[in-house]
MIKOLBA-641115 format. One record per residue (C-alpha): residue in three letters; x, y, z; residue number from 1. Coordinates in Angstrom, 2 decimals. Example, Ala and Ser with C-alpha at 12.3 -4.5 7.8 and 13.67 -1.06 7.14 Angstrom:
<rs>
+------+---------+---------+---------+-----+
| type |      px |      py |      pz | seq |
+------+---------+---------+---------+-----+
|  ALA |   12.30 |   -4.50 |    7.80 |   1 |
|  SER |   13.67 |   -1.06 |    7.14 |   2 |
+------+---------+---------+---------+-----+
</rs>
This chain:
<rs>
+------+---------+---------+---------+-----+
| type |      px |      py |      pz | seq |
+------+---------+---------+---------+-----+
|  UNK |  -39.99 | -128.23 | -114.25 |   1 |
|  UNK |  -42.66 | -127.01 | -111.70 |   2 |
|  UNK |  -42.74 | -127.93 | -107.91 |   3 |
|  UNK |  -45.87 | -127.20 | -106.19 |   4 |
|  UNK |  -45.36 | -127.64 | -102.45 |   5 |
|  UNK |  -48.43 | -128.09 | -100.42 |   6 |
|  UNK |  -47.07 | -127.81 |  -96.90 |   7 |
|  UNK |  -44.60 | -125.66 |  -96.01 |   8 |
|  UNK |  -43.66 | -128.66 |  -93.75 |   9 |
|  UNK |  -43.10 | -130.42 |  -96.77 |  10 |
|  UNK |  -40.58 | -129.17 |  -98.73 |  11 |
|  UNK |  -38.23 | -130.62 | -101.94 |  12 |
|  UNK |  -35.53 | -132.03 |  -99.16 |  13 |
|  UNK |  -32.61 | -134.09 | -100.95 |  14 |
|  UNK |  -34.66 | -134.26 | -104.67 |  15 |
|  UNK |  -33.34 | -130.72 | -104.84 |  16 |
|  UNK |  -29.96 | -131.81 | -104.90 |  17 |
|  UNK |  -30.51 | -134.75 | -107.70 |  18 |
|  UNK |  -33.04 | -133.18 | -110.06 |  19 |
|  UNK |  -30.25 | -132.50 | -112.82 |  20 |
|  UNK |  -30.27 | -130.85 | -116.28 |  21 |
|  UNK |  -33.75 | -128.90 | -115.65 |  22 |
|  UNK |  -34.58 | -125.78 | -114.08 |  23 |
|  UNK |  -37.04 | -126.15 | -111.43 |  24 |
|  UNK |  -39.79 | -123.43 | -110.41 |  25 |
|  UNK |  -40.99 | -123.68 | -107.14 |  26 |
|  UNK |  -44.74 | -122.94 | -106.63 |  27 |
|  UNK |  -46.28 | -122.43 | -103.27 |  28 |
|  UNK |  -49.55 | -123.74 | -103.31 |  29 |
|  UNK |  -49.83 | -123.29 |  -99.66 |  30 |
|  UNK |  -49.46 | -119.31 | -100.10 |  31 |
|  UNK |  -51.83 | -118.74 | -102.92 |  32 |
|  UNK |  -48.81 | -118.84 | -105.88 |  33 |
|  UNK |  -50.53 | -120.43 | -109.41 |  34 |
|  UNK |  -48.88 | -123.03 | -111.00 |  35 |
|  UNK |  -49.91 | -121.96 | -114.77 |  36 |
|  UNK |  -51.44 | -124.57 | -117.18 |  37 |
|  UNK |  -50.54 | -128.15 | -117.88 |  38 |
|  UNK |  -50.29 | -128.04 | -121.11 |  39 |
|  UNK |  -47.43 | -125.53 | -120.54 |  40 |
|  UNK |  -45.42 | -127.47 | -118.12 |  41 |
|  UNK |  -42.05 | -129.70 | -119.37 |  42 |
|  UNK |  -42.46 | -131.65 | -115.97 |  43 |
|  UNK |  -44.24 | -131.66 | -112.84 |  44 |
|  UNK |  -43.51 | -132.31 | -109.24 |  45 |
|  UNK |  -46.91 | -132.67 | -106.41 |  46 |
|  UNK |  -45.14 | -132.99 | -102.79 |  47 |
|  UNK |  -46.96 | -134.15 |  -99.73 |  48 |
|  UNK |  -49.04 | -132.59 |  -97.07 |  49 |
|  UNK |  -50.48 | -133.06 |  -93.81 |  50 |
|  UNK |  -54.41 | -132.02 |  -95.28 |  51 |
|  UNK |  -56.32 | -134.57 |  -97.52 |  52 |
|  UNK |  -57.05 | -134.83 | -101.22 |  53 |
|  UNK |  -60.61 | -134.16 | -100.82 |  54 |
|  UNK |  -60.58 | -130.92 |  -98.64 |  55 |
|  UNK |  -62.14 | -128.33 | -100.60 |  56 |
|  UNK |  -60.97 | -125.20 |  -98.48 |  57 |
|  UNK |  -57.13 | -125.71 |  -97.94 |  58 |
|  UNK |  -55.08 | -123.24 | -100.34 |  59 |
|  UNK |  -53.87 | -125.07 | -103.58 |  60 |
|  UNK |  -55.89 | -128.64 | -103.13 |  61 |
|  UNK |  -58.82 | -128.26 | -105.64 |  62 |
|  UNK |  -56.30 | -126.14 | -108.17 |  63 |
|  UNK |  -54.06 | -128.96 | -107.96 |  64 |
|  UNK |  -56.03 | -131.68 | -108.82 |  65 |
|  UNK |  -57.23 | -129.98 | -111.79 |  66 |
|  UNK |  -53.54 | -129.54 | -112.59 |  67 |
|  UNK |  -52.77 | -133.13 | -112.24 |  68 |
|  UNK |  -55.51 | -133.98 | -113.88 |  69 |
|  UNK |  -54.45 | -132.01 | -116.79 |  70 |
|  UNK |  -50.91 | -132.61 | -117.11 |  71 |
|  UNK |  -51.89 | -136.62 | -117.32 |  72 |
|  UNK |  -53.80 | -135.97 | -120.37 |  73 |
|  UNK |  -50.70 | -134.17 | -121.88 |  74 |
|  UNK |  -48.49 | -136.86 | -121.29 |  75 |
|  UNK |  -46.80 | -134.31 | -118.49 |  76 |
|  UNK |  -43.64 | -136.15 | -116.69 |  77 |
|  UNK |  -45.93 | -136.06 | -113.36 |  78 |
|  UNK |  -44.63 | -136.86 | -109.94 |  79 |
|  UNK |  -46.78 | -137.26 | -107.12 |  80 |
|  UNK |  -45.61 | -137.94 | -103.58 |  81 |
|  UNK |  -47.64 | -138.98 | -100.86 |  82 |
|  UNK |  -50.34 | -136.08 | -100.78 |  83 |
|  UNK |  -49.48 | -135.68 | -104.40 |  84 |
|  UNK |  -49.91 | -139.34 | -105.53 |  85 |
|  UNK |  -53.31 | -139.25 | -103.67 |  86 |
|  UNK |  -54.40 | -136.07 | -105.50 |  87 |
|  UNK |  -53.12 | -138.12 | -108.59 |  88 |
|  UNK |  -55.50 | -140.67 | -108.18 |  89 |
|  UNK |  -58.18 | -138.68 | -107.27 |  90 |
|  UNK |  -57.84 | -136.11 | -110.31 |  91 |
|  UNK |  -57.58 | -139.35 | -112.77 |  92 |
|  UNK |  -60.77 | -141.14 | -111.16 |  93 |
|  UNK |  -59.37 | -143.56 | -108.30 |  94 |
|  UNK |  -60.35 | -143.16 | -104.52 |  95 |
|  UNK |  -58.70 | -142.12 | -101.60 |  96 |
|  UNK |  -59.94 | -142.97 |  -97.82 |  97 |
|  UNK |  -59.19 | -140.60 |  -94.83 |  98 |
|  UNK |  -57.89 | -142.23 |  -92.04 |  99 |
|  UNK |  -58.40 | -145.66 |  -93.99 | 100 |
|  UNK |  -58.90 | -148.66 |  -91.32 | 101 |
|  UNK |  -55.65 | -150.13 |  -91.36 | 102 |
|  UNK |  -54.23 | -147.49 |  -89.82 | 103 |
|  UNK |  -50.88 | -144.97 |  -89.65 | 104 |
|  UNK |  -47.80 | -146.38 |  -92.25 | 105 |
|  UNK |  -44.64 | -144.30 |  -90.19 | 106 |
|  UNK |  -41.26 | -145.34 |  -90.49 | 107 |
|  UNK |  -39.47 | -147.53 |  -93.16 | 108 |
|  UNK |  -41.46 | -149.11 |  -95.10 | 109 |
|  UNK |  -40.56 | -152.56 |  -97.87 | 110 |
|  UNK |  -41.93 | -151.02 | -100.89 | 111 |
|  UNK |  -42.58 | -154.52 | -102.72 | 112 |
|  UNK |  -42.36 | -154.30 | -107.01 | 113 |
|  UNK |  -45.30 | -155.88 | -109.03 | 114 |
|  UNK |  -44.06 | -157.61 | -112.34 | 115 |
|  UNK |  -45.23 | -154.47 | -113.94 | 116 |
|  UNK |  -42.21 | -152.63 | -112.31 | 117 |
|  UNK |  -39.97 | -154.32 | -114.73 | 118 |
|  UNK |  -40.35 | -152.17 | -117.83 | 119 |
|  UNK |  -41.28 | -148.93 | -115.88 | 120 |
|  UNK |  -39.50 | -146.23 | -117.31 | 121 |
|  UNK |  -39.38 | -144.66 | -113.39 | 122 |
|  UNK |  -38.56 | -147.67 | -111.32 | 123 |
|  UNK |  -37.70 | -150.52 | -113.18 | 124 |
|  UNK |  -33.99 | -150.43 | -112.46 | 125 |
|  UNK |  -35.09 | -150.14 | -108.85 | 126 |
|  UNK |  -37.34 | -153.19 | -109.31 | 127 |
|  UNK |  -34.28 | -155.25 | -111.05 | 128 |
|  UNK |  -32.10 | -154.19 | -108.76 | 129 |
|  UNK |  -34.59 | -155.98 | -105.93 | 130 |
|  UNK |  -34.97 | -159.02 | -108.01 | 131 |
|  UNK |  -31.74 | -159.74 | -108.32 | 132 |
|  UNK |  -31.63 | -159.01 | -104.73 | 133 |
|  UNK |  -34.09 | -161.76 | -104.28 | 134 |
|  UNK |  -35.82 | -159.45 | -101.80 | 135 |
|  UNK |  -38.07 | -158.20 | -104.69 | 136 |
|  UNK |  -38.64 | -154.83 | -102.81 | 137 |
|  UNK |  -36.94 | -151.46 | -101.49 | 138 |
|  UNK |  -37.02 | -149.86 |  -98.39 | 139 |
|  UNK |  -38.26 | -146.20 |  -98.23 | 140 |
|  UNK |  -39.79 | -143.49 |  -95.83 | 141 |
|  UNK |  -42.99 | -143.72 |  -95.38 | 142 |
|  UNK |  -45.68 | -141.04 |  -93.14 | 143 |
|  UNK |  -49.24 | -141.40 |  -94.02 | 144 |
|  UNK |  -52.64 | -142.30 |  -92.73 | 145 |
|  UNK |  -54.53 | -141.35 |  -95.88 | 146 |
|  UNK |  -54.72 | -144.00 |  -98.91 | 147 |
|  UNK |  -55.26 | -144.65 | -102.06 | 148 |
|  UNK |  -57.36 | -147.63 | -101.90 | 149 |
|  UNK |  -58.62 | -147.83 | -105.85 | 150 |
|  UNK |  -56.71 | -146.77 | -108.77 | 151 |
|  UNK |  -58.11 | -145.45 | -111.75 | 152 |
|  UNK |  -59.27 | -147.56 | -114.89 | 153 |
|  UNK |  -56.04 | -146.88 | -116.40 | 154 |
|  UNK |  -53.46 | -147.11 | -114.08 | 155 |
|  UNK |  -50.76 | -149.58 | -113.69 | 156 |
|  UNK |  -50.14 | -150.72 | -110.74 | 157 |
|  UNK |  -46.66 | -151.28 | -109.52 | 158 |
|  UNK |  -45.96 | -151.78 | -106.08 | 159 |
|  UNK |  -47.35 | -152.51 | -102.88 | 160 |
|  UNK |  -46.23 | -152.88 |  -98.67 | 161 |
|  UNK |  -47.64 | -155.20 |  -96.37 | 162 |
|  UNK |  -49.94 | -152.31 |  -95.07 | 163 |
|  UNK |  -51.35 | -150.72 |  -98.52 | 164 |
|  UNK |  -51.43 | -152.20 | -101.73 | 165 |
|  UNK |  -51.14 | -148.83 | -103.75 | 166 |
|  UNK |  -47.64 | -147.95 | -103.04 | 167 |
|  UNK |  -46.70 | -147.12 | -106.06 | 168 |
|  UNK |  -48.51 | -146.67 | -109.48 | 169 |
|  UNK |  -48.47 | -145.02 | -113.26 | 170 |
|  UNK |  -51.03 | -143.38 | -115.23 | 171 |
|  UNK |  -50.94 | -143.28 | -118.49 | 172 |
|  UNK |  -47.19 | -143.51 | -119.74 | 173 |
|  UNK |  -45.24 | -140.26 | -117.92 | 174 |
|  UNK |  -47.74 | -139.50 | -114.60 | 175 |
|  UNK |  -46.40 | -141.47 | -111.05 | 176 |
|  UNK |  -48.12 | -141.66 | -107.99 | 177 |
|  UNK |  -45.53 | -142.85 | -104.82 | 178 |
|  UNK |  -46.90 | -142.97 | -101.70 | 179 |
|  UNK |  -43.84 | -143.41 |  -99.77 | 180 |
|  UNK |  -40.98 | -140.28 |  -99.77 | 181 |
|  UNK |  -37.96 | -140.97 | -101.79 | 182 |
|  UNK |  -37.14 | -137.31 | -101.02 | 183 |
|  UNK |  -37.27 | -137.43 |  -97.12 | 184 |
|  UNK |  -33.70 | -136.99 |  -94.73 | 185 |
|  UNK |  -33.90 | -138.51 |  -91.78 | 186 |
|  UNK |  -34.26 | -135.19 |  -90.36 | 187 |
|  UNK |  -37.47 | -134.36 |  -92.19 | 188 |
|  UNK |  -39.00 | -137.64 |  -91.33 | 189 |
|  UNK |  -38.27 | -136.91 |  -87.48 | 190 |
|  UNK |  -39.63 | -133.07 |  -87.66 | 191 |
|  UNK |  -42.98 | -134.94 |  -89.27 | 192 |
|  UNK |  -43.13 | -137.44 |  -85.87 | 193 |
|  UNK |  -42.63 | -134.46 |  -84.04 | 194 |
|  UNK |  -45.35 | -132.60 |  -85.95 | 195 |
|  UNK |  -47.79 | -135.72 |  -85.98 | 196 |
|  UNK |  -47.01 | -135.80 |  -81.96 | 197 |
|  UNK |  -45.76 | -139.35 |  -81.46 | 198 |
|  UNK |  -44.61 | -140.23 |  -78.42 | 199 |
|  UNK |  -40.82 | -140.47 |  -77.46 | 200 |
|  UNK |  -40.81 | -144.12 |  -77.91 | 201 |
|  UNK |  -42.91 | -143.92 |  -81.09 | 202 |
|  UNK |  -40.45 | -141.40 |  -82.47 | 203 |
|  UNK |  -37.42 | -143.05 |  -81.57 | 204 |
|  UNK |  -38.18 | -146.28 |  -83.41 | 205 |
|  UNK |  -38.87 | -144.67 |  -86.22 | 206 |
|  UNK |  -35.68 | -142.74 |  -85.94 | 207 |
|  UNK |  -34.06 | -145.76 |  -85.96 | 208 |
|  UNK |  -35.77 | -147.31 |  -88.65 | 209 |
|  UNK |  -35.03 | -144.66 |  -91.11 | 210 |
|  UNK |  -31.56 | -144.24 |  -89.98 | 211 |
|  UNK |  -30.62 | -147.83 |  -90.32 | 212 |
|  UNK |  -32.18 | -147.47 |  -93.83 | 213 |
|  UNK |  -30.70 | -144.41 |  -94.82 | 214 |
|  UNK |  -28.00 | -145.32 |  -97.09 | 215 |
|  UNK |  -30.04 | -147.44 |  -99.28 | 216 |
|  UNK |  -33.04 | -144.64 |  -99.28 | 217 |
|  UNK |  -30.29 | -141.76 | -100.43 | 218 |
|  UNK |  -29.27 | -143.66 | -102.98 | 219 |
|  UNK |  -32.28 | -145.14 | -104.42 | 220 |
|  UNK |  -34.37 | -141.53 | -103.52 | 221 |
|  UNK |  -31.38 | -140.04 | -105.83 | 222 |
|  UNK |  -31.62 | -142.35 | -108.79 | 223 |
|  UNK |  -35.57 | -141.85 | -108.82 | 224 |
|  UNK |  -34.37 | -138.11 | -108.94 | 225 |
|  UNK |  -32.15 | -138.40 | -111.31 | 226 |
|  UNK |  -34.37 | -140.72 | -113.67 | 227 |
|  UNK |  -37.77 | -138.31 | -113.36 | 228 |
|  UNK |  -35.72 | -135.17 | -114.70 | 229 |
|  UNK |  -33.87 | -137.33 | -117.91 | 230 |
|  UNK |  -37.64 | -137.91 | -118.50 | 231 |
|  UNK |  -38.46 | -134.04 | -117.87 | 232 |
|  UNK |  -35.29 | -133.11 | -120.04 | 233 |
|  UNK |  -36.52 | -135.35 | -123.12 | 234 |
|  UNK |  -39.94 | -133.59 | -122.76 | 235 |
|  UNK |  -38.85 | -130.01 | -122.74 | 236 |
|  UNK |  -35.91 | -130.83 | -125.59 | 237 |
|  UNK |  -39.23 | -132.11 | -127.84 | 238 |
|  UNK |  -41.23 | -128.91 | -127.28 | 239 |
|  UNK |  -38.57 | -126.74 | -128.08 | 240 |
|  UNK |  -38.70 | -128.50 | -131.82 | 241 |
|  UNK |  -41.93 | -128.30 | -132.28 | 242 |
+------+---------+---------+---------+-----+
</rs>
């Protein structure tokens, strides 16, 4: 499975530890490193970044649209986070806005599940798990002013906050885009609000946000982990019969 990191501010964090039964190959977009073709790749993995999915001149952004682009048409496991899940839209014909109007999403966020959820192969559990919760949504990380704010023509559409309605979505039947960070510690989240230059007060309620949260977010962060490389593994175990 292939990694391409954007940022180097934006690494794999705890997915590392939770990605099981694959080999992963980490690219670094950021430094000029070439991720190869789609059509070659068992799985892929687009982390975040602090640029946006239109700029034309940061190292990595136009390759890896084509990339995602690509790998959705091959039926690629594809993982998008944040940056990634933006480029994901963009590559597959949605639209993302800079700076959209309503504003910075930092903290925890209630990542609400659409009936669609149910049956995804990604998230559903996660979405049962809410509905028999009777909260019908999950609490994750969240660090973003950028958004997706139309998905492409064939997208589902499976989760929204209170903030942005494309939280989370599918393309075709093995591409995700999640805008929140299943992967992020607590101590990632607070180098990012030290990064983004919030103010101590700013900082320290998200802090406590994501550490009041934490528990849940390992857990649930780990099972979407776990879940995206069983789908990687079934890929690359039907290539290797072909």
């Amino acid at each position: 499975m292939t990694v391409v990191q954007l940022d180097a501010a934006v690494p794999l964090d705890r997915f590392a530890d939770h990605l099981d039964g694959v080999d992963v190959r980490l690219v670094r977009a950021y430094a000029g490193e070439d991720p190869g073709d789609a059509a070659d790749l068992d799985g892929l993995v687009v982390l975040g970044g602090n640029m946006s999915a239109h700029d034309e001149h940061e190292p990595g952004i136009p390759a890896t649209r084509a990339l995602l682009a690509g790998a959705a048409r091959a039926g690629v496991p594809t993982l998008g986070i944040c940056l990634g899940a933006q480029l994901l839209a963009v590559a597959t014909g949605g639209r993302v806005d800079v700076a959209a109007p309503p504003g910075r999403e930092a903290g925890i966020v209630d990542v609400r599940w659409r009936p669609e959820a149910a049956a995804d192969p990604l998230v559903g559990d996660l979405a049962a798990d809410a509905e028999r919760d009777a909260t019908r949504s999950t609490p994750m990380p969240t660090m973003h002013a950028d958004a997706v704010v139309d998905l492409p023509r064939n997208a589902t559409w499976l989760a929204a906050s209170r903030t942005y309605p494309y939280q989370a979505f599918r393309i075709g039947d093995a591409a995700w885009g999640l805008q929140f960070h299943p992967e992020a510690s607590p101590a990632l989240m607070d180098a990012w609000s030290v990064d983004a230059g919030d103010a101590p007060e700013e900082r320290a309620a998200i802090a406590e946000a994501v550490t009041a949260a934490d528990e849940r977010v390992r857990a649930d962060g780990a099972r979407i982990a776990r879940t995206f490389a069983g789908l990687v593994a079934v890929r690359a175990a039907e290539r290797e019969t072909v």
